[in-house]
C-alpha positions in Angstrom: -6.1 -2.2 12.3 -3.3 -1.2 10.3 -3.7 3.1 9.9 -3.0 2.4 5.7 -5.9 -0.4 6.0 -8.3 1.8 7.7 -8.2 5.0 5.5 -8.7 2.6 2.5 -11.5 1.1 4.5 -13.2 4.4 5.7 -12.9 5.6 1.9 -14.9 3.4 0.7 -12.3 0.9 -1.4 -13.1 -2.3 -1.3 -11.5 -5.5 0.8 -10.6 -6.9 -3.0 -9.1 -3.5 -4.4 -7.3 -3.5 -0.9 -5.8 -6.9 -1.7 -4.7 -5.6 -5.2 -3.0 -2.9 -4.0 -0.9 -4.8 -1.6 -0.1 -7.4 -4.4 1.0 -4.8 -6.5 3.0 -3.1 -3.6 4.9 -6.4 -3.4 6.3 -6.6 -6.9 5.8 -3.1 -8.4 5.7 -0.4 -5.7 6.0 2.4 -8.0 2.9 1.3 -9.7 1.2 0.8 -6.7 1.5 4.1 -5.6 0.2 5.1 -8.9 -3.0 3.2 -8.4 -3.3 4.0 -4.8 -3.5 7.8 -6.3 -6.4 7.1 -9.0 -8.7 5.6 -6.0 -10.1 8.9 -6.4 -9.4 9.7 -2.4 -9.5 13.0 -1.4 -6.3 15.2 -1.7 -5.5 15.7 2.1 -6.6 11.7 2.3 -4.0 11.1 -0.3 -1.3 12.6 1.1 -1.5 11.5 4.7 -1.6 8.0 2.7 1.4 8.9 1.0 3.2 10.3 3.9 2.0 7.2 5.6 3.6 5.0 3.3 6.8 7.1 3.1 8.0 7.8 6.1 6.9 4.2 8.0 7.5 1.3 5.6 7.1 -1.3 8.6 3.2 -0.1 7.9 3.8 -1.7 4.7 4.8 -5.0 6.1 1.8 -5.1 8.2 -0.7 -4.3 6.3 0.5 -7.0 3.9 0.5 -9.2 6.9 -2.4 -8.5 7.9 -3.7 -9.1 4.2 -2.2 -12.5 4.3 0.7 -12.0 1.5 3.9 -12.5 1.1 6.0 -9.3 2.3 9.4 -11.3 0.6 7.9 -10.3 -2.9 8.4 -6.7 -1.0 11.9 -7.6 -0.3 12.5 -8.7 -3.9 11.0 -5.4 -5.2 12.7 -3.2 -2.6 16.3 -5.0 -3.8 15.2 -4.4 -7.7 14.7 -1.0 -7.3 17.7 -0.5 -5.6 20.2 -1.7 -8.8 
């Protein structure tokens, strides 16, 4: 299982909030990560997410594989926030 997947999981989010995360991720990263820091994890939790998310964005891709979305809406955001 993805290692993003799996500390959502093991914290006690839900498959659903998962799934909105990772929809959000694909159109509004910035957002995302937002959310992903109000899921009331724990601080250290947090930031190995974070760090997670930062420095391996193929983790990203399959997680949202994994989920069953679209990654080319990650594309599209990746490319908006670039302009």
């Amino acid at each position: 299982m993805n290692p993003i997947l799996a500390l959502l999981k093991e914290n006690n989010i839900e498959d659903a909030q998962i799934r909105e995360i990772f929809q959000e991720l694909t159109t509004n990263p910035l957002a995302a990560m937002a959310t992903i820091s109000q899921l009331g994890l724990p601080q250290e939790k947090l930031q190995i997410l974070m760090a997670q998310v930062m420095q391996n964005p193929a983790l990203i891709k399959d997680a949202v594989d994994e989920l069953g979305l679209d990654y080319s809406k990650v594309e599209e955001a990746k490319e908006k926030l670039q302009k």
